[in-house]
DRENGUDREN-221393 format. One record per atom (N, C-alpha, C, CB): atom name; x, y, z; residue in three letters; chain. Coordinates in Angstrom, 1 decimal. Glycine has a CB too. Example, Ala and Ser with C-alpha at 12.3 -4.5 7.8 and 13.67 -1.06 7.14 Angstrom:
// residues 2
[N,[13.2,-5.7,7.8],ALA,A]
[CA,[12.3,-4.5,7.8],ALA,A]
[C,[13.2,-3.3,7.8],ALA,A]
[CB,[11.3,-4.5,9.0],ALA,A]
[N,[12.8,-2.2,7.1],SER,A]
[CA,[13.7,-1.1,7.1],SER,A]
[C,[12.9,0.0,7.9],SER,A]
[CB,[14.1,-0.6,5.7],SER,A]
// end
This chain:
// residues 92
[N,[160.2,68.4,118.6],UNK,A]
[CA,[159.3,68.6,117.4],UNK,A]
[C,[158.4,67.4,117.3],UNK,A]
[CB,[160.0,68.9,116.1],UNK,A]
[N,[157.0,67.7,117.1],UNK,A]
[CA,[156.1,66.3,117.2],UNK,A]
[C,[155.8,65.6,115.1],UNK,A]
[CB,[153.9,67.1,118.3],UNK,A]
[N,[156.2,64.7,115.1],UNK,A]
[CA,[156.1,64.4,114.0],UNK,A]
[C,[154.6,63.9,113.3],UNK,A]
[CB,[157.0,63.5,114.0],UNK,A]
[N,[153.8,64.2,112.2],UNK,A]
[CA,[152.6,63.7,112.3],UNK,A]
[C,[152.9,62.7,111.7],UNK,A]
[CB,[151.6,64.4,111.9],UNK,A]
[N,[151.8,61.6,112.2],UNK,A]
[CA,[151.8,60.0,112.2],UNK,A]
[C,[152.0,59.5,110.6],UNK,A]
[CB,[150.3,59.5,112.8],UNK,A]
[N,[150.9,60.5,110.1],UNK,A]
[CA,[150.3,60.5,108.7],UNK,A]
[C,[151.5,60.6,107.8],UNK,A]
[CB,[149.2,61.6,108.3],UNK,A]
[N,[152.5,61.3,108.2],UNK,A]
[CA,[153.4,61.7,107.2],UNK,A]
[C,[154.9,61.5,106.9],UNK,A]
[CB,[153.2,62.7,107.2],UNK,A]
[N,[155.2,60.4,108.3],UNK,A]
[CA,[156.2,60.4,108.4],UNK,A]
[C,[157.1,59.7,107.7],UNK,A]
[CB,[156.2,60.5,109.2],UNK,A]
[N,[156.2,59.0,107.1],UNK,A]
[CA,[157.2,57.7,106.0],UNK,A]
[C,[157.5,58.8,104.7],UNK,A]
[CB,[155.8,55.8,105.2],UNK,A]
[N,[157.3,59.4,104.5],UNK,A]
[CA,[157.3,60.7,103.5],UNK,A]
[C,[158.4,61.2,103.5],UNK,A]
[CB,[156.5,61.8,103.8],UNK,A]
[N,[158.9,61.7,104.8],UNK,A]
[CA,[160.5,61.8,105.4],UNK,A]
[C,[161.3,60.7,105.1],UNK,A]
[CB,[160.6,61.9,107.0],UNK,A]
[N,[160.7,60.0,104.9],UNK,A]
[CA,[161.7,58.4,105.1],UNK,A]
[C,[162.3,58.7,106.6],UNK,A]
[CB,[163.5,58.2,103.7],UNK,A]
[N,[161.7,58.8,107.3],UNK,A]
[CA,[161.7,58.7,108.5],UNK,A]
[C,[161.4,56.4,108.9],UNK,A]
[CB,[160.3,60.2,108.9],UNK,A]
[N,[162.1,56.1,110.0],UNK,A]
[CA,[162.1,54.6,109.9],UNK,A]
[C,[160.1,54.7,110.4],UNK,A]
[CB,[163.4,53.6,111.4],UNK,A]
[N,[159.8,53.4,110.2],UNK,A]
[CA,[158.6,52.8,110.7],UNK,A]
[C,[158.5,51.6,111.2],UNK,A]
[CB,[157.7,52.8,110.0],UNK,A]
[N,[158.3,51.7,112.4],UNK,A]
[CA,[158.8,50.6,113.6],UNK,A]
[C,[157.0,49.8,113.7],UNK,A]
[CB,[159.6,51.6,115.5],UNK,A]
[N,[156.7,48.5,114.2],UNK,A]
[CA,[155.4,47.9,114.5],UNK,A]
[C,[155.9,47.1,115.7],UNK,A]
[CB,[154.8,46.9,113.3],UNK,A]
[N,[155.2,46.3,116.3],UNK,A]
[CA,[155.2,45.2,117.1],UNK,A]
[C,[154.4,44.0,116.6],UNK,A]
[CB,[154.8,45.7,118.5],UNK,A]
[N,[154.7,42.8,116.2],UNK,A]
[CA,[153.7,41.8,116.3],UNK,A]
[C,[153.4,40.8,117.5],UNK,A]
[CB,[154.0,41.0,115.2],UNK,A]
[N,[151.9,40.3,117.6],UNK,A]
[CA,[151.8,39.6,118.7],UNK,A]
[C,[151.2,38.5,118.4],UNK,A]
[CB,[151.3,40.2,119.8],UNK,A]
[N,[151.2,37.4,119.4],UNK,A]
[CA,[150.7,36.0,119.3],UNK,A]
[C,[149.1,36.4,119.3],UNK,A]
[CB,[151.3,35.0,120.6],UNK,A]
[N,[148.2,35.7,118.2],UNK,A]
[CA,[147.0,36.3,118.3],UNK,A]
[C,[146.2,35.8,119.5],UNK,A]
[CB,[146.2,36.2,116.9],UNK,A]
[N,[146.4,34.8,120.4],UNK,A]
[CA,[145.8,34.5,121.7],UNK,A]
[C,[146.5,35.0,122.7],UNK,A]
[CB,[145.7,33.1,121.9],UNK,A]
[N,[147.4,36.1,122.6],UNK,A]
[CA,[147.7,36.4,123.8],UNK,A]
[C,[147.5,37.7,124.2],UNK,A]
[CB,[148.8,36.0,124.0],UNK,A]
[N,[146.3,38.3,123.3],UNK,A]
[CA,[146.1,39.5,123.7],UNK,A]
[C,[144.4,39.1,123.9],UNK,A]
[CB,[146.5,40.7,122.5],UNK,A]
[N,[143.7,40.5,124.2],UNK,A]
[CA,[142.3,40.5,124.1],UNK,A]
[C,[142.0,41.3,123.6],UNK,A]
[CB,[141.6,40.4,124.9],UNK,A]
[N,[141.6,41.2,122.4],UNK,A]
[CA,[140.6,42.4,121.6],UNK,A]
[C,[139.7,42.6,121.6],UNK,A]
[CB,[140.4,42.6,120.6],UNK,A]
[N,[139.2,43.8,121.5],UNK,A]
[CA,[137.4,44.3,121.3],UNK,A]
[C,[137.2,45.0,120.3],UNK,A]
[CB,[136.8,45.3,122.4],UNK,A]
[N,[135.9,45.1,119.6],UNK,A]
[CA,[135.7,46.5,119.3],UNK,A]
[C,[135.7,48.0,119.9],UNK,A]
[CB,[134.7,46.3,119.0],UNK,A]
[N,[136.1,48.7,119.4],UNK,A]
[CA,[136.2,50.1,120.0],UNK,A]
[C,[134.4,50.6,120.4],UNK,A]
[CB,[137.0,51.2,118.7],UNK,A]
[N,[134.4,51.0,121.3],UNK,A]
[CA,[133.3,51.5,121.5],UNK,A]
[C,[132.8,53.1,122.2],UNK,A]
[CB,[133.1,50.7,122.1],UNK,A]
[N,[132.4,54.0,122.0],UNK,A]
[CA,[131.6,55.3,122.0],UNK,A]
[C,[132.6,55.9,123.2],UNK,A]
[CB,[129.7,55.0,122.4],UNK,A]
[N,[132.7,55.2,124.3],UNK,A]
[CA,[133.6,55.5,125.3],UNK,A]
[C,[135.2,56.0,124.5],UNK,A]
[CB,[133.7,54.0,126.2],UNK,A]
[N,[135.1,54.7,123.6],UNK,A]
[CA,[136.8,54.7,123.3],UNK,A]
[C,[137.1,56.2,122.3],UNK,A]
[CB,[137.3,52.9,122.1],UNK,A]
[N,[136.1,56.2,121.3],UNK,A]
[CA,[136.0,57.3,120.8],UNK,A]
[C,[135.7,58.5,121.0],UNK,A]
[CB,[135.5,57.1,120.3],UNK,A]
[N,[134.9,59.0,122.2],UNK,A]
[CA,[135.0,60.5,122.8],UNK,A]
[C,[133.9,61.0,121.9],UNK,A]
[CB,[136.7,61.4,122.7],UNK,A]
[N,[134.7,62.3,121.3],UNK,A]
[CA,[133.6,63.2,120.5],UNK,A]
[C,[133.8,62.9,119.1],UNK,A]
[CB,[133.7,64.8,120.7],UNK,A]
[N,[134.9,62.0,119.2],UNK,A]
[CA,[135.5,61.9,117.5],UNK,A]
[C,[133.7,61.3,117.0],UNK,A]
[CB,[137.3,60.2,117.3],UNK,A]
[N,[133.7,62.3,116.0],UNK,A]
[CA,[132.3,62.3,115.0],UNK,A]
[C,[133.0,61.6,114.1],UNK,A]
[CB,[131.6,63.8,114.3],UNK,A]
[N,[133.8,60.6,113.4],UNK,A]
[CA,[133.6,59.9,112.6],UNK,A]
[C,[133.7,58.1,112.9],UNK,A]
[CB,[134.6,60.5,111.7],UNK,A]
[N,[133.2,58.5,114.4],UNK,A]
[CA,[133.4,56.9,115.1],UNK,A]
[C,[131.7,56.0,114.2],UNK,A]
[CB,[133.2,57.0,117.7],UNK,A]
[N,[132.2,54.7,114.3],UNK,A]
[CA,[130.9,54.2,113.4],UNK,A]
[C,[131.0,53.2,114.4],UNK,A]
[CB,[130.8,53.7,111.7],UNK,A]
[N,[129.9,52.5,114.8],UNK,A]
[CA,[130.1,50.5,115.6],UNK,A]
[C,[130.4,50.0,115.0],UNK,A]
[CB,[129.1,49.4,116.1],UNK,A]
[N,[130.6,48.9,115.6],UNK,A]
[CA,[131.3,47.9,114.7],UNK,A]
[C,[133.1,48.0,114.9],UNK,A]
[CB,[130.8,48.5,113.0],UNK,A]
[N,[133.3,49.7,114.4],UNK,A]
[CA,[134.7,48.8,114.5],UNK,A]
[C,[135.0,49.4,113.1],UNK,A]
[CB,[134.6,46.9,114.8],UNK,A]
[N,[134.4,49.9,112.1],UNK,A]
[CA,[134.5,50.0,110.8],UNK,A]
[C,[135.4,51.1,110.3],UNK,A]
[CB,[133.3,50.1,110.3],UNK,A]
[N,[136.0,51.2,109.7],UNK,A]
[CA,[136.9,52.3,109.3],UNK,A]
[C,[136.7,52.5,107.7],UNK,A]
[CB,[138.4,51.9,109.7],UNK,A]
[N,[136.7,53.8,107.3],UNK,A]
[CA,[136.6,54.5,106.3],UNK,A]
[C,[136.9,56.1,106.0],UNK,A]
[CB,[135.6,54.2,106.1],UNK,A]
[N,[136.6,56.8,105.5],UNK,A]
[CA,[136.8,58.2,105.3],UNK,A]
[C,[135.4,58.9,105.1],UNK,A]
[CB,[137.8,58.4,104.1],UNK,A]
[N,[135.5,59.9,105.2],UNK,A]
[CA,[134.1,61.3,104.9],UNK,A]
[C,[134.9,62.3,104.3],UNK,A]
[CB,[133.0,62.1,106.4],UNK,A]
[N,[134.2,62.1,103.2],UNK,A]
[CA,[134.4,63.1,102.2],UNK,A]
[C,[133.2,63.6,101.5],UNK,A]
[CB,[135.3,62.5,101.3],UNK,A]
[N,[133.4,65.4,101.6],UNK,A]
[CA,[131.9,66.3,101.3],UNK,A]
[C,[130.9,65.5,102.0],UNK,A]
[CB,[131.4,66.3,99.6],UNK,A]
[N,[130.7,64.9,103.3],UNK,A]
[CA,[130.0,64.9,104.4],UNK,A]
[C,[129.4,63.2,103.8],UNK,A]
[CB,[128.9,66.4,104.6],UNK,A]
[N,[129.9,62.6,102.8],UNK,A]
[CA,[129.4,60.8,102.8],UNK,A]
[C,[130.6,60.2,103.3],UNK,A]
[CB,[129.0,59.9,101.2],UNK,A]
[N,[129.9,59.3,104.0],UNK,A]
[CA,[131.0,58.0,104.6],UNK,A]
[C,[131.1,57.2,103.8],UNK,A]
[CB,[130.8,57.2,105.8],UNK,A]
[N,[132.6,56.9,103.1],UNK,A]
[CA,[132.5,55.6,102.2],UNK,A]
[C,[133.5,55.1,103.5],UNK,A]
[CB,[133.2,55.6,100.2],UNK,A]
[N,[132.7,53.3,103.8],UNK,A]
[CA,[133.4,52.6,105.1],UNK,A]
[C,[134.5,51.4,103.7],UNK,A]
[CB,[131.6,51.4,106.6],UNK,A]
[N,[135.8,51.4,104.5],UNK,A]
[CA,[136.5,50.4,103.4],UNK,A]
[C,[136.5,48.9,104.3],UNK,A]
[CB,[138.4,51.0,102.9],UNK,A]
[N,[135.4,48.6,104.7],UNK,A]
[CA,[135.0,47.1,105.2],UNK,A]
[C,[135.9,46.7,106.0],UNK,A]
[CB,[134.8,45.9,104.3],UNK,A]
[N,[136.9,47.4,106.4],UNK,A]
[CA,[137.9,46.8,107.4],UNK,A]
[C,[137.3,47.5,108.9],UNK,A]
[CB,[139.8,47.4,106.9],UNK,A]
[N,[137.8,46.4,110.0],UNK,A]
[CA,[137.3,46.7,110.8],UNK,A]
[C,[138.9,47.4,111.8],UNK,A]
[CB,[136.4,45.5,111.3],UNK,A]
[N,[138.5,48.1,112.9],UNK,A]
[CA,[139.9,48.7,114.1],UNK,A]
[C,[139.3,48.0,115.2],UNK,A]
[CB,[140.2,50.6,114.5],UNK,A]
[N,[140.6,47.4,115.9],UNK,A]
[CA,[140.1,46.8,117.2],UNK,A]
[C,[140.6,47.4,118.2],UNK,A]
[CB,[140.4,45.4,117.3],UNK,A]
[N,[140.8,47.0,119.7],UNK,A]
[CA,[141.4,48.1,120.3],UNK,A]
[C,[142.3,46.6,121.5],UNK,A]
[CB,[139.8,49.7,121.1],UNK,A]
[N,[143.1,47.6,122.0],UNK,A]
[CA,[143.8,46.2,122.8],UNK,A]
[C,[143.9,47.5,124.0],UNK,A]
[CB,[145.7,45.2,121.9],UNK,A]
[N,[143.6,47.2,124.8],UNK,A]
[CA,[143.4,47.8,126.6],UNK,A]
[C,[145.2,47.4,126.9],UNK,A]
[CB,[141.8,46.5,127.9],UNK,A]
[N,[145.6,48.9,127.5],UNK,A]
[CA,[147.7,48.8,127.7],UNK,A]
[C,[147.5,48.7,129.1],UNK,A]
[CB,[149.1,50.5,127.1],UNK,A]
[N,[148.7,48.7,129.1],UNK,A]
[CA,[149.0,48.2,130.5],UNK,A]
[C,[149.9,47.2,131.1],UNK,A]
[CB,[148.0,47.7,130.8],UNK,A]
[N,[149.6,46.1,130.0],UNK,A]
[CA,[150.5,44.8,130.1],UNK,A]
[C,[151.8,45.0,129.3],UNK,A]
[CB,[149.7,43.4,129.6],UNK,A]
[N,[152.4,43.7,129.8],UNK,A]
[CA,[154.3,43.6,129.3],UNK,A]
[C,[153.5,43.2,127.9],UNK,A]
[CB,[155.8,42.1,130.2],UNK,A]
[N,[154.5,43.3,127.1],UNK,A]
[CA,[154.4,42.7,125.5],UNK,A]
[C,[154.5,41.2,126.4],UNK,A]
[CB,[155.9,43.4,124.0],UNK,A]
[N,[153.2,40.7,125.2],UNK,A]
[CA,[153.0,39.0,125.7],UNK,A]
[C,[154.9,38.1,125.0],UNK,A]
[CB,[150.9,38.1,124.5],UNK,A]
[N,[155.1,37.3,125.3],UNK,A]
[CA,[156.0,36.3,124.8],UNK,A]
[C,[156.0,35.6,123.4],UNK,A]
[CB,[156.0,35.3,125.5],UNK,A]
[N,[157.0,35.8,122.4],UNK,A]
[CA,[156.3,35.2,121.5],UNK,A]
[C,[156.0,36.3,120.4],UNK,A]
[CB,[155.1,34.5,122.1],UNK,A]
[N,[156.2,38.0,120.5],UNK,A]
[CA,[156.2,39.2,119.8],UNK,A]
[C,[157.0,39.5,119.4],UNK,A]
[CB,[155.9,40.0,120.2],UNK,A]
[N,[157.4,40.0,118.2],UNK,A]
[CA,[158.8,40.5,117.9],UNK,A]
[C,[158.4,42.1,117.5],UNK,A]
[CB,[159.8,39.6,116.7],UNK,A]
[N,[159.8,42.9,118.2],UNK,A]
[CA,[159.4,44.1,117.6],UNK,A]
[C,[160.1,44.4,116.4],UNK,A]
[CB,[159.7,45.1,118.3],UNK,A]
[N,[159.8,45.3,115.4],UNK,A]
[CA,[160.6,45.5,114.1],UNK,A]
[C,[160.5,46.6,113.5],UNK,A]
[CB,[160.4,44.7,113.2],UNK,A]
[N,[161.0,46.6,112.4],UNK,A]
[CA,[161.3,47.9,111.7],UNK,A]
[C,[160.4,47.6,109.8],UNK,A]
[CB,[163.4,48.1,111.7],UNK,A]
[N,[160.1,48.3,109.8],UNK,A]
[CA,[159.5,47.9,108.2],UNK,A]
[C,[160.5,48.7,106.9],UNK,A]
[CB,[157.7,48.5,107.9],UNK,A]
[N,[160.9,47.6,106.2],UNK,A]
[CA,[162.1,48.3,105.0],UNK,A]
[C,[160.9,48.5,104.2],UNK,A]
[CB,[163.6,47.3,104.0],UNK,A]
[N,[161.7,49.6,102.7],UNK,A]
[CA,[160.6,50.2,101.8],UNK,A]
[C,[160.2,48.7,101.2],UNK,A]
[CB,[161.2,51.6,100.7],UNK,A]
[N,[161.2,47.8,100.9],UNK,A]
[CA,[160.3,46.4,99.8],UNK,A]
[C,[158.9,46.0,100.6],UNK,A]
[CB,[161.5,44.5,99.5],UNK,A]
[N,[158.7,46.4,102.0],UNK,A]
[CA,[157.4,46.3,102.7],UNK,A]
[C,[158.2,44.6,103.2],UNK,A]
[CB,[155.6,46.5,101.5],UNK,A]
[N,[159.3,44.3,103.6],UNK,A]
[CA,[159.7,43.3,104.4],UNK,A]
[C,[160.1,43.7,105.6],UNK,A]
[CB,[160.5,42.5,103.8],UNK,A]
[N,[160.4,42.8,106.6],UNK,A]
[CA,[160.5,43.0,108.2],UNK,A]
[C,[162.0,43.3,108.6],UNK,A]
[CB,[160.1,41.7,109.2],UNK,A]
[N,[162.5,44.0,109.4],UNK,A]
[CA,[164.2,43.6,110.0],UNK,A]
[C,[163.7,43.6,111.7],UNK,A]
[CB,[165.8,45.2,109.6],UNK,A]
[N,[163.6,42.4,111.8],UNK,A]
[CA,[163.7,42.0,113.3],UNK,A]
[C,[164.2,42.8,114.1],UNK,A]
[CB,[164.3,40.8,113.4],UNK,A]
[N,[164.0,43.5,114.9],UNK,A]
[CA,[165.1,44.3,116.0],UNK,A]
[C,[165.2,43.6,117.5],UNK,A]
[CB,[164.7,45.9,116.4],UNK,A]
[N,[164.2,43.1,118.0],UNK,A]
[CA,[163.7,42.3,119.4],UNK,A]
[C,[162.9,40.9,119.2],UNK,A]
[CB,[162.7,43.3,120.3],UNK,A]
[N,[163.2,39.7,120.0],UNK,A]
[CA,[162.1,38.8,120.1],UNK,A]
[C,[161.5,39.3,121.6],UNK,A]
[CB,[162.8,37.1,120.1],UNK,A]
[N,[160.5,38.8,122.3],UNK,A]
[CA,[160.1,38.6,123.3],UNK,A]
[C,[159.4,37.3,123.6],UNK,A]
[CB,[159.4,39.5,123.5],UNK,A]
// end
């Protein structure tokens, strides 16, 4: 059964992240490529919602990190509790 992304803290289902050393990745902006046909891609990088056909953008930007590579050294993976604090599960 495929769980949707959007909803799964709802379940109290866990929610797992990875953090990384900010020089040991390479980020970009997402670009037209990255996005496909998705009609709510903007440049930049900008993220927001459309609602009744206006885009309100919430000034935050999405970057994109190209996979492939080992998790750099220096990342830990984890788990997020509900107080919104970390439980370490892995270093790298």
């Amino acid at each position: 059964m495929r769980h949707d992304p959007n909803t799964i803290h709802l379940k109290g289902e866990p929610i797992y992240g990875i953090a990384v050393p900010q020089k040991a990745v390479a980020l970009r902006l997402p670009s037209v490529v990255d996005a496909g046909a998705n009609r709510h891609f903007r440049f930049g990088g900008l993220v927001g919602v459309e609602h009744d056909g206006v885009w309100k953008s919430s000034n935050v930007r999405e970057w994109v990190l190209n996979g492939g590579a080992p998790v750099p050294k220096g990342s830990v993976f984890f788990q997020f509790n509900p107080d919104g604090s970390w439980t370490i599960l892995r270093r790298y």
